[in-house]
C-alpha positions in Angstrom: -21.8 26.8 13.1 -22.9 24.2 15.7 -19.8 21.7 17.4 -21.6 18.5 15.8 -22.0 20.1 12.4 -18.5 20.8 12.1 -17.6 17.6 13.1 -19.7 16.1 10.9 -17.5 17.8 7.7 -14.4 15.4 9.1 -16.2 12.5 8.4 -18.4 10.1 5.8 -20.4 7.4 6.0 -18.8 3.6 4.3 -19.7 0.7 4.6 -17.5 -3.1 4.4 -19.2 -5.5 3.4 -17.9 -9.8 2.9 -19.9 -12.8 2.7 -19.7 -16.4 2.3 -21.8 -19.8 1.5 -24.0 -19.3 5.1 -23.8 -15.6 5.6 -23.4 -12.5 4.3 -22.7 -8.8 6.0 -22.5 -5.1 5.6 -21.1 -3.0 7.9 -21.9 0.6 7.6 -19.3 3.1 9.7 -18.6 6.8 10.0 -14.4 7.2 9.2 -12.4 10.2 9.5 -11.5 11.9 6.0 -8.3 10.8 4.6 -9.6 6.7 5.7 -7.9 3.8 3.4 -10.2 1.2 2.2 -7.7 -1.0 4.8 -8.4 1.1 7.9 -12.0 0.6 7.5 -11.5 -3.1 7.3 -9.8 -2.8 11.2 -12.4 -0.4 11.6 -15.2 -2.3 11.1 -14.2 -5.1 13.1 -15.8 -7.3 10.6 -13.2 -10.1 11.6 -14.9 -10.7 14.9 -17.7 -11.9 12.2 -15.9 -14.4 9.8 -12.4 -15.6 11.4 -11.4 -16.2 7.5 -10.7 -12.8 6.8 -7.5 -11.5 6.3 -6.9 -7.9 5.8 -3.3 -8.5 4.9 -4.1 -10.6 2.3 -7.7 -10.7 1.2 -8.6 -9.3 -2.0 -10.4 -6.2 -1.7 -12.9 -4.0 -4.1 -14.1 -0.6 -4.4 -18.2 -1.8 -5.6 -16.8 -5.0 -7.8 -13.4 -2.9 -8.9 -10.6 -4.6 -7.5 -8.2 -2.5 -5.2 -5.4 -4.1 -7.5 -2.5 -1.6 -7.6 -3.3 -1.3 -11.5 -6.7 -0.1 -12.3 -7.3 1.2 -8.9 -4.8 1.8 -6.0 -4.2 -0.8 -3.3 -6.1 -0.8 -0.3 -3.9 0.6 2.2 -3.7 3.3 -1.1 -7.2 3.7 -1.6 -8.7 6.7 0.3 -12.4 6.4 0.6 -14.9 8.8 -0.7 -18.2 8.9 0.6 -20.5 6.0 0.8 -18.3 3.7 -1.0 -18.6 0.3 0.0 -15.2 -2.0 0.4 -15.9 -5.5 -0.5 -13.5 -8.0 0.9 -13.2 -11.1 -1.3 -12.6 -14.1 -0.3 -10.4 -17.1 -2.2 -12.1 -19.5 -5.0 -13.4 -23.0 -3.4 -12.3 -24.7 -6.7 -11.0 -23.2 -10.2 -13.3 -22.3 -12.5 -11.9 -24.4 -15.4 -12.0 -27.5 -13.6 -16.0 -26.9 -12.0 -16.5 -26.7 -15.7 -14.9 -29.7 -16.5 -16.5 -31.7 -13.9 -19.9 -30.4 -15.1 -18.9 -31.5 -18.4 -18.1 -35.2 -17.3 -21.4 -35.2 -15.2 -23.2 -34.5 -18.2 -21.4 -37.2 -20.4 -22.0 -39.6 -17.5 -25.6 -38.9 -17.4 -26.0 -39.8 -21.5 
């Protein structure tokens, strides 16, 4: 078996991907086996990108399935499989009850 194949076996392809109102990015990056959905965050160095983030803190998703401690592990918890993509979210700019509301009273106010 060749040195480069074998290596190859330690590791998989992810990628980490975030995005907001101007830009969006994906990151792809080869991790070791046994990699947490958190790791690849640091990994990435997708921070140098968008000072916002915050791996501490940030929500975080395994393809829109939030690394939540209940349906799915946290992310320092989550090991990544191959080619999974961890989606760091980032916080709401206003509540959704009250965008509806104010599209509510911009329609009344337009009668």
């Amino acid at each position: 078996m060749k040195d480069g194949f074998a290596e190859n076996l330690k590791t998989i392809t992810v990628e980490v991907a975030y995005g907001n109102a101007e830009r969006q990015l994906i990151v792809a990056l080869e991790v070791p086996l046994g990699t947490t959905a958190y790791e690849a965050v640091l990994l990435s160095n997708i921070r140098n990108e968008f000072e916002k983030i915050d791996p501490e803190s940030d929500p975080m998703g395994i393809f829109s399935k939030p690394l939540n401690g209940k349906s799915m592990p946290l992310p320092k918890d989550y090991v990544l499989k191959a080619r999974d993509r961890v989606e760091i979210y980032r916080g709401l700019l206003i509540d959704p009850k009250q965008a509806r509301l104010k599209r509510a009273d911009n329609a009344k106010a337009k009668k």
